[in-house]
C-alpha positions as CSV (number, residue, x, y, z in Angstrom):
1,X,-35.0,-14.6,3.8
2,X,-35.3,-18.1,2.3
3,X,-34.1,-20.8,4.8
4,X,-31.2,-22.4,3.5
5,X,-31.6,-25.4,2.1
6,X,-28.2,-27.5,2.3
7,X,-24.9,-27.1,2.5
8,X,-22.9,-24.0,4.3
9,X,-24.0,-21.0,5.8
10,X,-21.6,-19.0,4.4
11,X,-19.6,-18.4,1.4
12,X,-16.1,-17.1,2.3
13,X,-14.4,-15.9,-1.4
14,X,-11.3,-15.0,-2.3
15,X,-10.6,-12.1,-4.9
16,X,-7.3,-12.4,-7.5
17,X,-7.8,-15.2,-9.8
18,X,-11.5,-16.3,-8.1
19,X,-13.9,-13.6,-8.7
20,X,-11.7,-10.9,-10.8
21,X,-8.7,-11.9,-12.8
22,X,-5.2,-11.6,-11.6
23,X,-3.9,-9.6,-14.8
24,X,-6.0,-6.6,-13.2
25,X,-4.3,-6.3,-10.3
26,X,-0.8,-6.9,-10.9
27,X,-1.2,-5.1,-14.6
28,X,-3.1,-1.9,-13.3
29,X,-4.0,-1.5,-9.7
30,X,-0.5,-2.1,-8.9
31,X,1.0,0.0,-11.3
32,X,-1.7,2.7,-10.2
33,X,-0.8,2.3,-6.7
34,X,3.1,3.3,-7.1
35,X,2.8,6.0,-9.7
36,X,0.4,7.6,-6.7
37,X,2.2,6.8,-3.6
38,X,5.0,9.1,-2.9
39,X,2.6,12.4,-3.7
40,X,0.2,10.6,-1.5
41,X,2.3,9.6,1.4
42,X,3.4,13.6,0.9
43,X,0.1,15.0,1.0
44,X,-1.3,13.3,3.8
45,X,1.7,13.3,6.5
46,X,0.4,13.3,9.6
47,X,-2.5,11.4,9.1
48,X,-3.5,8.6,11.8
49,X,-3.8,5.7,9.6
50,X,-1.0,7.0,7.3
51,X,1.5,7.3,9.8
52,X,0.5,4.4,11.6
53,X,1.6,2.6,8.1
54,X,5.1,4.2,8.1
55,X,5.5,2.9,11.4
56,X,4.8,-0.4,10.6
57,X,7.3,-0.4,7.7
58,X,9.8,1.4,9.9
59,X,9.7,-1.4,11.7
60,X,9.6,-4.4,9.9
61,X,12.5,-2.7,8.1
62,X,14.4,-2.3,11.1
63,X,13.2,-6.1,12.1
64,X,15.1,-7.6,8.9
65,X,17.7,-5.6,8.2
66,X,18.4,-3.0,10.7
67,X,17.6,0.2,8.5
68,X,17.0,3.2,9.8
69,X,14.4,4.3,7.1
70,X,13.4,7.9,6.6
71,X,10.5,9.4,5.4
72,X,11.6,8.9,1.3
73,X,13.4,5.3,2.3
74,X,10.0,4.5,3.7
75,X,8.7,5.3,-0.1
76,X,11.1,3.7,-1.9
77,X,11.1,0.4,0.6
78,X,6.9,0.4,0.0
79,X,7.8,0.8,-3.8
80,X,10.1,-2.1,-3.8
81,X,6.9,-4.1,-2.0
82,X,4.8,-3.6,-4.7
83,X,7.2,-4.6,-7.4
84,X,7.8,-7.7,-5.0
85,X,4.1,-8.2,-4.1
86,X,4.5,-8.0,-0.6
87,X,1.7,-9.0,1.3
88,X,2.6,-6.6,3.9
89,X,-0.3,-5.1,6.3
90,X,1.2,-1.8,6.1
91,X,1.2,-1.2,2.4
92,X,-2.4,-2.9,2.1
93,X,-3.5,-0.2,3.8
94,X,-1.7,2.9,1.8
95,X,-2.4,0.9,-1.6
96,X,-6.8,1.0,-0.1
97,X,-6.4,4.7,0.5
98,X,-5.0,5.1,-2.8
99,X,-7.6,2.7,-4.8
100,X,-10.5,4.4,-3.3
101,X,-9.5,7.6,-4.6
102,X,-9.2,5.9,-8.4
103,X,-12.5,3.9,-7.8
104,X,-14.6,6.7,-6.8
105,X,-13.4,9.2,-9.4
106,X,-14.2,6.4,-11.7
107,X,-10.9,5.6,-13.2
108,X,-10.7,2.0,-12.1
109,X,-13.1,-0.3,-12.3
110,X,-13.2,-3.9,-11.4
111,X,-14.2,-6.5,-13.7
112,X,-15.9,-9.8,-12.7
113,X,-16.1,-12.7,-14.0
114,X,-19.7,-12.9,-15.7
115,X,-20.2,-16.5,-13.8
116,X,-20.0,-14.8,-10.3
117,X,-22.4,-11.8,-10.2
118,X,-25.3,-14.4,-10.9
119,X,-23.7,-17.1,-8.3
120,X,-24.0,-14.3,-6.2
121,X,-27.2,-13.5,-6.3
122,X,-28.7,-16.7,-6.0
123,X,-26.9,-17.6,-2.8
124,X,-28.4,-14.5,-1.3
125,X,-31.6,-15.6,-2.4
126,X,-31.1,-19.1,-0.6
127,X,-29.9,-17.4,2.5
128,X,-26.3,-17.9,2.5
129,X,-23.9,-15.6,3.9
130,X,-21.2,-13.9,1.8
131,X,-17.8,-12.6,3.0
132,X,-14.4,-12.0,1.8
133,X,-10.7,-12.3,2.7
134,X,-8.2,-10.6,0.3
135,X,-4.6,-9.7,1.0
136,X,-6.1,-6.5,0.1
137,X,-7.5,-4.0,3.1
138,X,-11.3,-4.5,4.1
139,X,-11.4,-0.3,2.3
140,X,-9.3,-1.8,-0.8
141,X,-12.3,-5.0,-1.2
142,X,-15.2,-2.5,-0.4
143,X,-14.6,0.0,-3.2
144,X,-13.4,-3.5,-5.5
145,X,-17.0,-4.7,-5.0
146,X,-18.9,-1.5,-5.4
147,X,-17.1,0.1,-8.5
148,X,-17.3,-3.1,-11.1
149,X,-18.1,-3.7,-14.7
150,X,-21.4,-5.6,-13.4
151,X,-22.7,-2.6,-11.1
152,X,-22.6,-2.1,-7.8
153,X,-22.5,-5.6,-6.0
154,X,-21.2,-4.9,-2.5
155,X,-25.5,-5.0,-1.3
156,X,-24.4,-8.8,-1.5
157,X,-21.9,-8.8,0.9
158,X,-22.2,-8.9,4.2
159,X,-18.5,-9.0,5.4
160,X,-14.8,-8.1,4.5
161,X,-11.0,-9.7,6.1
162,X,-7.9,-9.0,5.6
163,X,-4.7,-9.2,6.7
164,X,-5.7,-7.9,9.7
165,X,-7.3,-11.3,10.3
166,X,-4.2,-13.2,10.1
167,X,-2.3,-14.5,6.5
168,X,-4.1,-16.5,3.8
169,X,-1.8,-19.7,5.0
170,X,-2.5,-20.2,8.4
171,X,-5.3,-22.1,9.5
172,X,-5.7,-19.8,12.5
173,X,-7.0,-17.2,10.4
174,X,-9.6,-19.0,8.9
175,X,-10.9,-20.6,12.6
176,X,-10.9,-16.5,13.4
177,X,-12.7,-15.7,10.6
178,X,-15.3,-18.4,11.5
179,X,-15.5,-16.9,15.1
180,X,-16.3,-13.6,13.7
181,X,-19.5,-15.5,11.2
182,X,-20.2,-16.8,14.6
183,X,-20.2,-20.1,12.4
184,X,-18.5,-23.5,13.1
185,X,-15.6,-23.8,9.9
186,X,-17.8,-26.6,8.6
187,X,-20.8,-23.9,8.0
188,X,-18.0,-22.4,5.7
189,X,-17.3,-23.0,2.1
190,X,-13.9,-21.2,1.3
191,X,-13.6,-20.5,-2.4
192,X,-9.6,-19.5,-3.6
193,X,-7.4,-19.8,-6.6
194,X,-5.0,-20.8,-4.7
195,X,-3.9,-24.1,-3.3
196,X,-2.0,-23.4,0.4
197,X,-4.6,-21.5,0.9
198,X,-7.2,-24.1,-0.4
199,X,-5.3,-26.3,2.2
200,X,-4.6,-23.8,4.9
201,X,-9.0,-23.7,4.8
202,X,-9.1,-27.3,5.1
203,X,-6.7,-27.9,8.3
204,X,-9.3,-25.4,10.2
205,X,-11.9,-27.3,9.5
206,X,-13.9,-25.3,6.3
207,X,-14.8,-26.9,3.4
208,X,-12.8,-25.5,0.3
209,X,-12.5,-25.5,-3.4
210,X,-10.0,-24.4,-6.1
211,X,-11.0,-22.1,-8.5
212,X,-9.3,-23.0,-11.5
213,X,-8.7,-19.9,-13.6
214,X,-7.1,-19.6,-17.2
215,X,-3.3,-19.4,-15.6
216,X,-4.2,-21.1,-12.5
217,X,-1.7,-23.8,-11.0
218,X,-3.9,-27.0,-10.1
219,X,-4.5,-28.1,-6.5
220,X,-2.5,-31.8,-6.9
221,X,-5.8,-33.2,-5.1
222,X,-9.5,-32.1,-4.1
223,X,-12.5,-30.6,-5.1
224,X,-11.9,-28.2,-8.1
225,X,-14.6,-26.3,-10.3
226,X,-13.4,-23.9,-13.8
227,X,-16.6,-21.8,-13.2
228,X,-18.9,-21.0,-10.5
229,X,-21.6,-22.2,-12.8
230,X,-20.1,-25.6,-11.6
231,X,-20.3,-24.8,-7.9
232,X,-24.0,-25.9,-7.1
233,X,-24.2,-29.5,-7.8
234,X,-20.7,-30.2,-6.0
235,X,-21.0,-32.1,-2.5
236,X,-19.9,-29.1,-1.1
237,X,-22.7,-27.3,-1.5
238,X,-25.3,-29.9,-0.8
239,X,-24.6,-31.8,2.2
């Protein structure tokens, strides 16, 4: 592996907006997500992971507003979640289950920008460290990366957060995101459409750029870049 010359370790990206655009996750994995849930959530009852889900919507229904949610409520409370775009750990997960199935039977596929494969690529080469925290389950981001309109790219990533990790506004997640690199935050460029979370990066001590994507609202102040073409010559990257 080529030593790295400057600049971070690691590359920490974010999904929606940065390296895919929003419009196909709100305008078709979503919609793919609650056709499929109620059949899904009926034909694996029982399941671990699936039950373990309910419960977790059980309670945090319970939590805000005392319901008593059975097995259909618990649909129809997910289903309002995804209209809402709840980040909600619980859903994450049943939304990943469902996405893998559509991924691997080849009926969704993600598209990239075309700036980022390259990017990609070339920070491998240098040595760099790639990882990435999405609202969306570690399964949900694996099967993103793998099944996309540039091939399969997930041989250049080396790790995957979610929600597990924290949420995308709180500084603590990214300080345990660098504990897990086994990295100091300033070994970490964070990359993000999205500007708490831009500044949520900064107060734990990463470096972090906007991502400014047609649609994108603009970070008042920093470091922005339109295209990861733009990435390589910013200070960021070099010192």
């Amino acid at each position: 592996m080529t030593p790295i010359p400057t600049g971070p370790a690691a590359v920490l990206l974010d999904i929606e907006g940065t390296i895919s655009p929003i419009s196909f996750v709100k305008e078709v994995m979503f919609p793919v997500a609650a056709a499929a849930l109620p059949a899904f959530v009926a034909a694996h009852a029982g399941e671990p992971d699936v039950e373990a889900a309910l419960d977790g919507v059980r309670s945090t229904a319970l939590a805000e507003d005392g319901g008593q949610l059975e097995r259909q409520g618990l649909v129809e409370r997910l289903l309002a979640w995804i209209a809402a775009d709840r980040k909600h750990p619980s859903l994450k997960s049943l939304q990943g289950r469902i996405w893998q199935t559509e991924f691997e039977a080849g009926r969704l596929v993600a598209p990239f920008y075309d700036d980022v494969p390259p990017m990609l690529r070339r920070w491998q080469g240098e040595g760099r460290r790639i990882a990435i925290y999405s609202s969306g389950s570690a399964l949900a981001q694996r099967q993103f990366v793998r099944y996309t309109d540039h091939g399969d790219l997930s041989g250049l990533v080396e790790r995957y957060f979610d929600l597990t990790v924290g949420a995308k506004q709180e500084p603590a997640s990214y300080r345990a995101i660098a504990a897990a690199l086994s990295l100091a935050p300033e070994r970490i460029l964070f990359l993000t459409d999205s500007p708490p979370e831009v500044e949520a990066a900064r107060r734990a001590g990463l470096r972090a750029v906007q991502v400014v994507r047609p649609g994108t609202t603009v970070l008042a102040t920093g470091t922005i870049v339109r295209s990861f073409d733009e990435l390589p010559a910013l200070p960021e990257m070099t010192s």
